[in-house]
C-alpha positions as a Markdown table, in Angstrom:
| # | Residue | x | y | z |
|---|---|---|---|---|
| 1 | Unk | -6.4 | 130.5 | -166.4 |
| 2 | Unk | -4.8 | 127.0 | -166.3 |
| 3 | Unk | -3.2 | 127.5 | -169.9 |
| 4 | Unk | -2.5 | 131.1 | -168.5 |
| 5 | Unk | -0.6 | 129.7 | -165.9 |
| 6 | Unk | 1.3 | 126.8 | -168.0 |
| 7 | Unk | 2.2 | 129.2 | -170.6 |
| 8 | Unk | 4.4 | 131.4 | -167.7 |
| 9 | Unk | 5.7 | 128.3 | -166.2 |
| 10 | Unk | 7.0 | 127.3 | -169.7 |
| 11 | Unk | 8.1 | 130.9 | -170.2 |
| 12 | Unk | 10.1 | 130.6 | -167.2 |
| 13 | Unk | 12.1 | 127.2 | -167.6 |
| 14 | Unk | 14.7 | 128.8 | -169.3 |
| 15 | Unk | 15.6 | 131.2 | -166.2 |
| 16 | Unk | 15.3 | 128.5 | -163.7 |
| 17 | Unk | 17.3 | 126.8 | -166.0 |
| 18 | Unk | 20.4 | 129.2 | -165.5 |
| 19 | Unk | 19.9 | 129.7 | -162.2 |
| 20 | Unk | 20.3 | 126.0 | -161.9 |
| 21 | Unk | 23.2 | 125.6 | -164.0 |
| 22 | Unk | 25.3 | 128.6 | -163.9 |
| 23 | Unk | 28.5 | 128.3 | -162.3 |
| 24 | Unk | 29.0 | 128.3 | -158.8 |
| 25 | Unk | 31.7 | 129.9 | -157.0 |
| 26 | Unk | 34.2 | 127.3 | -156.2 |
| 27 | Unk | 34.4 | 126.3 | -152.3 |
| 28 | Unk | 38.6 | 127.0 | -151.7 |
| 29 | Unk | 40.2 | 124.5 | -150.1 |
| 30 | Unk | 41.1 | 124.8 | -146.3 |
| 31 | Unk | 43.5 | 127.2 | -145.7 |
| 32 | Unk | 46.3 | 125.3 | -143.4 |
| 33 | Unk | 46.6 | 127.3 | -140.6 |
| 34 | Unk | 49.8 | 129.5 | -140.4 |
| 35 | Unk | 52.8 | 128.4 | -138.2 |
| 36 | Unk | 53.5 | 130.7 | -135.4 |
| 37 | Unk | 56.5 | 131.2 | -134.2 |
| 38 | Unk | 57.6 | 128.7 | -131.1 |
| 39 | Unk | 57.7 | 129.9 | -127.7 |
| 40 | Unk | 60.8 | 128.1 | -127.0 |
| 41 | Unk | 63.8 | 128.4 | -128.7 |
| 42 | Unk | 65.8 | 125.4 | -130.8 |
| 43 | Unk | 69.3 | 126.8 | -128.8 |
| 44 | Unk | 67.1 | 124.9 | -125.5 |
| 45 | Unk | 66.3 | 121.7 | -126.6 |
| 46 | Unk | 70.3 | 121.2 | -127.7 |
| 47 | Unk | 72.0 | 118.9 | -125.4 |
| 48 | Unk | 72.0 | 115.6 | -124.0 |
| 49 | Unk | 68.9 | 113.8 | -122.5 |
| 50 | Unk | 67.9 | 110.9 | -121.1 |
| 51 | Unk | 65.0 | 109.2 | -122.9 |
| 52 | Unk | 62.1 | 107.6 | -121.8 |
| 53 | Unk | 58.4 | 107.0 | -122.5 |
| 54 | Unk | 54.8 | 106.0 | -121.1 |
| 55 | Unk | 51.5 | 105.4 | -121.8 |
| 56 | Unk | 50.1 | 106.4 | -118.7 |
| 57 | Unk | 50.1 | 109.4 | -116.5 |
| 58 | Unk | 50.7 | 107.1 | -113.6 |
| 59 | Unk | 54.0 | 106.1 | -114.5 |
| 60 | Unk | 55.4 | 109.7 | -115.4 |
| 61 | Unk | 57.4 | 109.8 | -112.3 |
| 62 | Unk | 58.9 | 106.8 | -112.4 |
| 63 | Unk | 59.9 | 106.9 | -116.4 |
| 64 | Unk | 61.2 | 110.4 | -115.0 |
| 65 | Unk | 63.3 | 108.6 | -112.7 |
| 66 | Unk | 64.4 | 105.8 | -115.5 |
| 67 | Unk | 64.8 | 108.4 | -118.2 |
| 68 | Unk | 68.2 | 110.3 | -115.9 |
| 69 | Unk | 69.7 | 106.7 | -115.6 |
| 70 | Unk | 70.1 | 106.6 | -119.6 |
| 71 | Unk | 72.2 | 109.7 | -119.4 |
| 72 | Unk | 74.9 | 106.9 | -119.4 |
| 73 | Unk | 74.0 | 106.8 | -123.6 |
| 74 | Unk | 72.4 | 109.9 | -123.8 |
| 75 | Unk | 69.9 | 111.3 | -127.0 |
| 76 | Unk | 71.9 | 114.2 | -128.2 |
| 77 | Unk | 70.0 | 116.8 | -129.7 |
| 78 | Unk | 72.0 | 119.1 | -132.3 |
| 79 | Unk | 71.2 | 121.9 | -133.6 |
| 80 | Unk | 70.6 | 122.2 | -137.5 |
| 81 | Unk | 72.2 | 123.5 | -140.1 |
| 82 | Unk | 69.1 | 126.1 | -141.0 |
| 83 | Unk | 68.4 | 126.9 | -137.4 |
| 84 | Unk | 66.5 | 123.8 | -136.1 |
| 85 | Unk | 67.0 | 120.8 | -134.5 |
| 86 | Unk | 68.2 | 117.2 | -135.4 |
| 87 | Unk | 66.0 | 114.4 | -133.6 |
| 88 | Unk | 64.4 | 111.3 | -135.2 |
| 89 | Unk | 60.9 | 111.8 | -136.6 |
| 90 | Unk | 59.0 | 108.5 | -136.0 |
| 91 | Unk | 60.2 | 105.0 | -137.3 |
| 92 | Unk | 62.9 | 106.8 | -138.9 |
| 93 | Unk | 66.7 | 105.7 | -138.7 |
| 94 | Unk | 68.2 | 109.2 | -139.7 |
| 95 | Unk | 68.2 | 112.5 | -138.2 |
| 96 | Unk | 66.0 | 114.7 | -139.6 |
| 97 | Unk | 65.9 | 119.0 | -139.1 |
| 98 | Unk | 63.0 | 119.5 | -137.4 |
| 99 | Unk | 61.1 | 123.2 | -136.3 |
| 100 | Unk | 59.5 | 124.2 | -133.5 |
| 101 | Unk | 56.3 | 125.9 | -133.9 |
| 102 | Unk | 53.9 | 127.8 | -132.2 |
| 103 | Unk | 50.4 | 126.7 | -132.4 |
| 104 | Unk | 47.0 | 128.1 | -131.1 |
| 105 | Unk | 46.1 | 128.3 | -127.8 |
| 106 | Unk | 50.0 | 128.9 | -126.9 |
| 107 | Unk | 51.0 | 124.8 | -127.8 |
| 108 | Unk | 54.4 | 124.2 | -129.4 |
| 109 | Unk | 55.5 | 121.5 | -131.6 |
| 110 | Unk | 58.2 | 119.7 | -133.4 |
| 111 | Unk | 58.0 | 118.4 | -136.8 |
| 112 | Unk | 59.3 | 119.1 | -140.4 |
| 113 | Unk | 59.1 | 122.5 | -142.1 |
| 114 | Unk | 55.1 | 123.5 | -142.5 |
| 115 | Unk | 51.8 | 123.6 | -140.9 |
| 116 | Unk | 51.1 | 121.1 | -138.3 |
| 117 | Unk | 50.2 | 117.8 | -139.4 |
| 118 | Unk | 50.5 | 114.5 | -137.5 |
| 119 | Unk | 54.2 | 113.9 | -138.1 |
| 120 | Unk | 54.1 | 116.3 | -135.6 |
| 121 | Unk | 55.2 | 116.5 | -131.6 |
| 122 | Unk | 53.2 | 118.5 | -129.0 |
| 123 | Unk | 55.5 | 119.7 | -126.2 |
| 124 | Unk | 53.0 | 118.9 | -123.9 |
| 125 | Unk | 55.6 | 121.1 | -121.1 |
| 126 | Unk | 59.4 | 121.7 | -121.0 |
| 127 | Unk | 61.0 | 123.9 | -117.8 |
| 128 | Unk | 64.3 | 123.5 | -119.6 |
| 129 | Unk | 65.3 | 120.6 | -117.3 |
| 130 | Unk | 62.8 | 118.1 | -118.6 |
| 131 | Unk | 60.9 | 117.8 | -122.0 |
| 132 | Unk | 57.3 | 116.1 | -122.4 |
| 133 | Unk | 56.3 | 115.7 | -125.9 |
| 134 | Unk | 53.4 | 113.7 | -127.2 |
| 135 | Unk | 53.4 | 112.9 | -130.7 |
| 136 | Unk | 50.2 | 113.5 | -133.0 |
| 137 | Unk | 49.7 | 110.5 | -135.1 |
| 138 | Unk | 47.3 | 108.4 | -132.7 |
| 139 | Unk | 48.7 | 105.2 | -133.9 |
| 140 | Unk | 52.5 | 107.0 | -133.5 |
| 141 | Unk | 51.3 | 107.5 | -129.9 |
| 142 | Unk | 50.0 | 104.1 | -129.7 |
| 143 | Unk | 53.4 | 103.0 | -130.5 |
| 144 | Unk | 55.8 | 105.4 | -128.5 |
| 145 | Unk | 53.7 | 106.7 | -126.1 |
| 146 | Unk | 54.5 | 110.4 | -124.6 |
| 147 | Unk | 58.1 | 110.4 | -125.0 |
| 148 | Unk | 59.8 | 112.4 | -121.7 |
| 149 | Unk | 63.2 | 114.0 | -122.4 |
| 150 | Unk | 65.5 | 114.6 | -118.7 |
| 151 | Unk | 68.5 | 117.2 | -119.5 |
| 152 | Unk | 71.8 | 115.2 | -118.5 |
| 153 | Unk | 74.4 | 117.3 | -116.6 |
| 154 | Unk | 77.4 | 117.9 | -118.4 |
């Protein structure tokens, strides 16, 4: 019985052999999720604005209230030349054309053509008047803070 026994275990290393080695499927890398389109249209963030930023929610109101003085020397946004806008994309000197995209749960964001990635800003809430945008990168945000955006009058 116990050479019975051996002899089908022996019989059978071959198969388990091939199961063991025969090609897996492949797992496919993660599929970036698709940009959506933005909620908000480029043509609204074009303008001037006064800048400011904080680090805590505490001191939105008063940044708020610092952010219209620099109207005086305003951030201009333009629009691109594809349909976007030109802002600054973090430690960066030049303009860049950024997109606004739509994200899940009904966010949008700012950043370069493609998916979302950290070089990216959240509009954490824009009424047309004022702009709240947090940026991605933790160590960005670190830096920065949540940059808030007050439309100058013209």
């Amino acid at each position: 019985m116990r050479t019975f026994r051996s002899l089908v275990l022996i019989a059978a290393l071959p198969a388990i052999a091939a199961c063991a080695t025969s090609p897996q499927p492949e797992s496919q890398p993660a599929q970036p999720a698709a940009v959506l389109p933005s909620s908000i249209p480029a043509d609204q963030l074009v303008g001037n604005w006064g800048l400011g930023s904080y680090h805590q929610d505490a001191a939105r109101a008063r940044t708020e209230a610092m952010a219209r003085t620099q109207c005086r020397q305003p951030y201009r946004i333009a629009k691109g030349p594809t349909g976007g806008v030109m802002m600054h994309l973090a430690d960066a000197t030049q303009l860049s054309e950024l997109r606004l995209k739509g994200g899940p749960g009904g966010k949008n964001y700012v950043g370069p053509d493609g998916p979302i990635d950290t070089v990216d800003r959240e509009i954490v809430s824009f009424d047309g008047q004022v702009l709240i945008m947090r940026w991605l990168d933790p160590d960005v945000a670190g830096r920065y803070g949540t940059m808030i955006y007050v439309r100058c009058r013209s």
